[in-house]
ZADREN-175630 format. One record per residue (C-alpha): residue number from 1; x, y negated, z; residue in three letters. Coordinates in Angstrom, 1 decimal, m for minus. Layout:
BEGIN
<atom><seq>NUM</seq><xx>X</xx><yy>Y</yy><zz>Z</zz><type>ALA</type></atom>
...
//
This chain:
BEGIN
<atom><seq>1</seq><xx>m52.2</xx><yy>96.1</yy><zz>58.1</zz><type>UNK</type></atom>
<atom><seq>2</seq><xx>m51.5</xx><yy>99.2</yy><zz>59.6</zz><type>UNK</type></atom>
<atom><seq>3</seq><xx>m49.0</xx><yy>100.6</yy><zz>62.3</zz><type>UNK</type></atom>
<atom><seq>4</seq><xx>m47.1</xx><yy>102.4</yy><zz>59.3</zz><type>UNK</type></atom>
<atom><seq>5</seq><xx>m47.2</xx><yy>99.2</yy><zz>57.6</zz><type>UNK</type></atom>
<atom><seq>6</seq><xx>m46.0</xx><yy>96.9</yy><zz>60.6</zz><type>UNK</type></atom>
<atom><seq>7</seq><xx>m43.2</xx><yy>99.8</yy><zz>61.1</zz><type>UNK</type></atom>
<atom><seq>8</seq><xx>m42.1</xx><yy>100.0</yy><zz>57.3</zz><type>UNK</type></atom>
<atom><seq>9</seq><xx>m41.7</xx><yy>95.7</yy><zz>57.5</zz><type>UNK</type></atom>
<atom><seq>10</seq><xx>m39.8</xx><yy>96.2</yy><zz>60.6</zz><type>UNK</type></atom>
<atom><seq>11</seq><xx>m37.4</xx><yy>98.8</yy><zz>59.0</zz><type>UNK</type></atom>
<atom><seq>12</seq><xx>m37.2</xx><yy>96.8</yy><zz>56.4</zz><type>UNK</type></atom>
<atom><seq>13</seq><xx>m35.8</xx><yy>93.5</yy><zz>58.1</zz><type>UNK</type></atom>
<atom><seq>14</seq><xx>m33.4</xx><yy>95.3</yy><zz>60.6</zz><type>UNK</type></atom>
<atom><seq>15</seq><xx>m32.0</xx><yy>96.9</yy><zz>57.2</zz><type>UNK</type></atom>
<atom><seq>16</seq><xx>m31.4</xx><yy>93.1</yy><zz>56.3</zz><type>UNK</type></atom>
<atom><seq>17</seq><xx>m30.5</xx><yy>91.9</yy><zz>59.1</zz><type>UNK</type></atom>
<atom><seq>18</seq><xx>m28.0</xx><yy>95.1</yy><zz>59.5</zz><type>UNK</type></atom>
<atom><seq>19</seq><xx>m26.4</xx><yy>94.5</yy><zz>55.7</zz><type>UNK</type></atom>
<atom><seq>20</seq><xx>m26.3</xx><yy>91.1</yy><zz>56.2</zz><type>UNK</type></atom>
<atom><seq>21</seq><xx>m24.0</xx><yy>91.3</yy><zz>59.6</zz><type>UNK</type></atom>
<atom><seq>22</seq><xx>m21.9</xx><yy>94.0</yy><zz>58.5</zz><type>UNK</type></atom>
<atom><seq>23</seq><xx>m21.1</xx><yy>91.6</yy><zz>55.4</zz><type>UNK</type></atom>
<atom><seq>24</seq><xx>m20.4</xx><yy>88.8</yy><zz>57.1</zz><type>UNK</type></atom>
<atom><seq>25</seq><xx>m18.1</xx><yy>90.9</yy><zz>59.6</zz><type>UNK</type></atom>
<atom><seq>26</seq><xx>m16.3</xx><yy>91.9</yy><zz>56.6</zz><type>UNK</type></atom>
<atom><seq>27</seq><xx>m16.4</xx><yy>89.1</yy><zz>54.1</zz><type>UNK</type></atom>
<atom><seq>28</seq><xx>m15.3</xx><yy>86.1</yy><zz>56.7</zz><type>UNK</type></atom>
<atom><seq>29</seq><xx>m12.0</xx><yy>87.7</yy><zz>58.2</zz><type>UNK</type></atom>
<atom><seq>30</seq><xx>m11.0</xx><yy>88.9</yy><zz>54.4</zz><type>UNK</type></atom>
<atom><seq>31</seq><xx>m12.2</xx><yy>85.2</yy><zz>53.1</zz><type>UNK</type></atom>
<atom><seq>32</seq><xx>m10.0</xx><yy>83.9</yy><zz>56.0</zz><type>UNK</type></atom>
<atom><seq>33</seq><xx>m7.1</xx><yy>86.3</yy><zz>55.9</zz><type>UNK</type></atom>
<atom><seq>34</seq><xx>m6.4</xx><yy>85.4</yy><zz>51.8</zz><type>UNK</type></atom>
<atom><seq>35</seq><xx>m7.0</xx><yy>81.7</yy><zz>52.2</zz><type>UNK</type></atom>
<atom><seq>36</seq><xx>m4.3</xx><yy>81.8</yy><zz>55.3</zz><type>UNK</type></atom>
<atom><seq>37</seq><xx>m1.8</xx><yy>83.6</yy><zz>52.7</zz><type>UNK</type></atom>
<atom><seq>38</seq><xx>m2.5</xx><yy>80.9</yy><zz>50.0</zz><type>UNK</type></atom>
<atom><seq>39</seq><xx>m1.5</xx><yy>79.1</yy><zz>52.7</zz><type>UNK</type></atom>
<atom><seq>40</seq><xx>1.8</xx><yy>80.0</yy><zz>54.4</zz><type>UNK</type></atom>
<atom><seq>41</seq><xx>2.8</xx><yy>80.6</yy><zz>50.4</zz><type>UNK</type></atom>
<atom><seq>42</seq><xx>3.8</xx><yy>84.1</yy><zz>50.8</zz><type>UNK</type></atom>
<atom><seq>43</seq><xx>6.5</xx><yy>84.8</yy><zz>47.8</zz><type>UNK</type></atom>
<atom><seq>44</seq><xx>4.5</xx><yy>88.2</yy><zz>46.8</zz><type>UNK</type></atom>
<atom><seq>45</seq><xx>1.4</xx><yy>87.7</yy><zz>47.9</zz><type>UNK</type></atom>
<atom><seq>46</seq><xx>m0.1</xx><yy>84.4</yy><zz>46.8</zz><type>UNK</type></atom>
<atom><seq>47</seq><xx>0.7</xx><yy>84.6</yy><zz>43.3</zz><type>UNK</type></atom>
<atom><seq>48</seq><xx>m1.4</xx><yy>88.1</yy><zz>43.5</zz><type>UNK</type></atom>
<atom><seq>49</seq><xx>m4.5</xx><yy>86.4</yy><zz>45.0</zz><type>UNK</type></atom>
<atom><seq>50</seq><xx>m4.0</xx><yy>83.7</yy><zz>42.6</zz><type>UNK</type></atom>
<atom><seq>51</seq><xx>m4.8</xx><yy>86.1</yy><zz>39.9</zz><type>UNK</type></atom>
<atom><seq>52</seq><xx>m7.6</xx><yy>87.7</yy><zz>42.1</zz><type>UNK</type></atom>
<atom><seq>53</seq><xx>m9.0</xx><yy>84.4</yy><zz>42.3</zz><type>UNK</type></atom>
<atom><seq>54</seq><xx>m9.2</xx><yy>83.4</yy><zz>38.7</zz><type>UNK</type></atom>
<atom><seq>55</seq><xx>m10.2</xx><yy>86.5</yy><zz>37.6</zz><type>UNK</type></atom>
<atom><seq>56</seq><xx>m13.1</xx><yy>86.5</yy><zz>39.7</zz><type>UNK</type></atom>
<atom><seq>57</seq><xx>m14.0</xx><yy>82.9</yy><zz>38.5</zz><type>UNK</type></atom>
<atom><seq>58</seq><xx>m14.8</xx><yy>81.8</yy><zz>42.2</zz><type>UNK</type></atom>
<atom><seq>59</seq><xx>m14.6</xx><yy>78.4</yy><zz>41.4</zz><type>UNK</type></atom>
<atom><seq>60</seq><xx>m17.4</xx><yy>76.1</yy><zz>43.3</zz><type>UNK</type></atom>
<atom><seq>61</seq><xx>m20.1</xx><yy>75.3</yy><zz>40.3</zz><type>UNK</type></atom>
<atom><seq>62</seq><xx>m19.6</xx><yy>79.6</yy><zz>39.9</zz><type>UNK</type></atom>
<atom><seq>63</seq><xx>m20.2</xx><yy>80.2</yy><zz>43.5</zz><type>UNK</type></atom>
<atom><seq>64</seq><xx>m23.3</xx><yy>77.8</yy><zz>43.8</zz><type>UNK</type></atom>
<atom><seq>65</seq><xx>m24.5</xx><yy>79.6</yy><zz>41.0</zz><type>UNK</type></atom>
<atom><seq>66</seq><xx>m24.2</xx><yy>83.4</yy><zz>42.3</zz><type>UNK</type></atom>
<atom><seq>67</seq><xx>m26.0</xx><yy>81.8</yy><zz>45.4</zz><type>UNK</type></atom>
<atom><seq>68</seq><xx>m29.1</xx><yy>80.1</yy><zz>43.7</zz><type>UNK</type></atom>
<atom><seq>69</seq><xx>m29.5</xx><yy>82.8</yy><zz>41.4</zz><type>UNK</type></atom>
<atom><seq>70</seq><xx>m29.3</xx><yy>85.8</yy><zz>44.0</zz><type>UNK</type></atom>
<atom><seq>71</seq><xx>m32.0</xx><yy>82.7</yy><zz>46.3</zz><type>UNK</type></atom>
<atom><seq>72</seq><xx>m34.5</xx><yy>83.0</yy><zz>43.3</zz><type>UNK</type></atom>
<atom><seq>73</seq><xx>m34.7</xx><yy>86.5</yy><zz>41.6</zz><type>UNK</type></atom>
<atom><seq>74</seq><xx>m36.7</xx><yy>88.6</yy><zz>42.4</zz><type>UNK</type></atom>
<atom><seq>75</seq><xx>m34.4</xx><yy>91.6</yy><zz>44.1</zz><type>UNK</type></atom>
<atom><seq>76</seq><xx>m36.8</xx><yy>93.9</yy><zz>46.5</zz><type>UNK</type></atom>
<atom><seq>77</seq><xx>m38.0</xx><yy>96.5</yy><zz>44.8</zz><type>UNK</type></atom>
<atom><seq>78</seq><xx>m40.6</xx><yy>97.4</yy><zz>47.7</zz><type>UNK</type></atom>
<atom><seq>79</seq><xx>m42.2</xx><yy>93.6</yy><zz>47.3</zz><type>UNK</type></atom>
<atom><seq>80</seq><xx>m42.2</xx><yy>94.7</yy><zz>43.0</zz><type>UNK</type></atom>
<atom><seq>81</seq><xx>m44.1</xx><yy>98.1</yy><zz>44.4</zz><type>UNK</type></atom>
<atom><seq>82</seq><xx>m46.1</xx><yy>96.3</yy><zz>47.1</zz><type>UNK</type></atom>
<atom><seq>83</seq><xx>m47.5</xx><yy>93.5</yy><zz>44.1</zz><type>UNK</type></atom>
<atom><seq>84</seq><xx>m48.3</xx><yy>96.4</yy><zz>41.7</zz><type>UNK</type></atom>
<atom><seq>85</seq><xx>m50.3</xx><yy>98.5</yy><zz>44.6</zz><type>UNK</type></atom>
<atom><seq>86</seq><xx>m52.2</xx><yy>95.4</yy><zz>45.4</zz><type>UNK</type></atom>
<atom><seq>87</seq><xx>m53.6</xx><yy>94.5</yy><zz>42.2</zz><type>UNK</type></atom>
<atom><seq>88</seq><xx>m53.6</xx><yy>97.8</yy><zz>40.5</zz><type>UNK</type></atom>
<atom><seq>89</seq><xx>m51.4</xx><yy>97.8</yy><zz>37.6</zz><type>UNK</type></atom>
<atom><seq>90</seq><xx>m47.8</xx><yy>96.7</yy><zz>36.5</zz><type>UNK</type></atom>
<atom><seq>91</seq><xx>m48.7</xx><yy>93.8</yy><zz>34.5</zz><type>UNK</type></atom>
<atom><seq>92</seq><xx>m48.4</xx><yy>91.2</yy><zz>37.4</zz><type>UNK</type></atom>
<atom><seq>93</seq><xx>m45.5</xx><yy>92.5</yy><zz>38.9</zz><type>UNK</type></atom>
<atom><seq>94</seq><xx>m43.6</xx><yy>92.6</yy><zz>35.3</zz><type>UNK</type></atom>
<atom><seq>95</seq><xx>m45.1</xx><yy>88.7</yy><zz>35.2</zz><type>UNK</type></atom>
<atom><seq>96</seq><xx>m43.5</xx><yy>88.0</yy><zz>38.6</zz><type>UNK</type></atom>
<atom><seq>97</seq><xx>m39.8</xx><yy>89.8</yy><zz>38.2</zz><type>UNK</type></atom>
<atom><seq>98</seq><xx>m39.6</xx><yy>88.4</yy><zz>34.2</zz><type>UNK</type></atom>
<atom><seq>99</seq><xx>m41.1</xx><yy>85.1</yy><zz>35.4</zz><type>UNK</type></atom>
<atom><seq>100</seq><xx>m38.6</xx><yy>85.2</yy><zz>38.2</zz><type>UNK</type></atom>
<atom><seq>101</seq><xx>m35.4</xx><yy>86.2</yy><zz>36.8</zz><type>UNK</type></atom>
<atom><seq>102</seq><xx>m35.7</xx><yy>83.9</yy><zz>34.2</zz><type>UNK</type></atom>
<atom><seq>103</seq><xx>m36.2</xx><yy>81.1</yy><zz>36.6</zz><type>UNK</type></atom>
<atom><seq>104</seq><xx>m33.0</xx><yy>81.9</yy><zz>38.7</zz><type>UNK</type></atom>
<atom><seq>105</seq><xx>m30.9</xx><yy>82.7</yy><zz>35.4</zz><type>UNK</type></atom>
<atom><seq>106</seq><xx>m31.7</xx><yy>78.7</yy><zz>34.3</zz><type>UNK</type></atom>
<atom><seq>107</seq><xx>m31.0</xx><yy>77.2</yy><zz>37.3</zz><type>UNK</type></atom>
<atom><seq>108</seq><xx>m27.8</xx><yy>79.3</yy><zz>37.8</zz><type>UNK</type></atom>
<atom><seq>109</seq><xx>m26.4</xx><yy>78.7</yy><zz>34.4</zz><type>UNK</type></atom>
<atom><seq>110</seq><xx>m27.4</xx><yy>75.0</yy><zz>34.6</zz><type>UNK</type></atom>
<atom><seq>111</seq><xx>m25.6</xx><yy>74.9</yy><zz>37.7</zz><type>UNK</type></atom>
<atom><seq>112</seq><xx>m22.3</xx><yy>76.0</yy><zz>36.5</zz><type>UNK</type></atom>
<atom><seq>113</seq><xx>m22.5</xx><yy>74.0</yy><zz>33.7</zz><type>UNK</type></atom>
<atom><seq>114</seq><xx>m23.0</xx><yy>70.9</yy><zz>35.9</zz><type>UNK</type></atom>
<atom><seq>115</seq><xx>m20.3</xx><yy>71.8</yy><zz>38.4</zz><type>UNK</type></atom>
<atom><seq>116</seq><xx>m17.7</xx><yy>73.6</yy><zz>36.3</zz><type>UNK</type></atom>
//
């Protein structure tokens, strides 16, 4: 591998690690802050997240879904790109994102079905 290479994998996982904070910072305290309010039964309030909630479908078998699914599939496009410059052609990296999604899509939908 080269520097540029070393550097572009290095960009790469600070990007991560950067999205992945910045989510947390702002999923946790708004995850907290509505489960408090379902909590104290706020009169306007609750009945709103109530209907945030189901219309989202977050219920647990949905949730482990999402999270095996988004585990499996194949998302980075630079790892689709880095697969087709290594062995030449797109025919491998079609094999490996089809082969892939189709994977996480089972697994997800049998996991909702099992815990729904």
């Amino acid at each position: 591998m080269t520097a540029g290479d070393w550097l572009s994998l290095a960009q790469g996982a600070l990007t991560t690690v950067t999205l992945s904070i910045v989510a947390i910072a702002i999923g946790l305290p708004l995850g907290l802050a509505l489960a408090l309010v379902r909590w104290r039964g706020v009169r306007l309030a609750s009945p709103c997240i109530a209907v945030l909630v189901s219309l989202l479908r977050a219920s647990p078998g949905v949730t482990l879904g999402l999270l095996i699914f988004f585990a499996i599939a194949l998302q980075c496009v630079s790892t689709i790109a880095i697969v087709r410059r290594e062995t030449g052609g797109w025919k491998w990296p079609a094999i490996q994102f089809a082969g892939f999604f189709i994977l996480a899509y089972a697994l997800s939908f049998a996991a909702v079905r099992l815990f729904a």
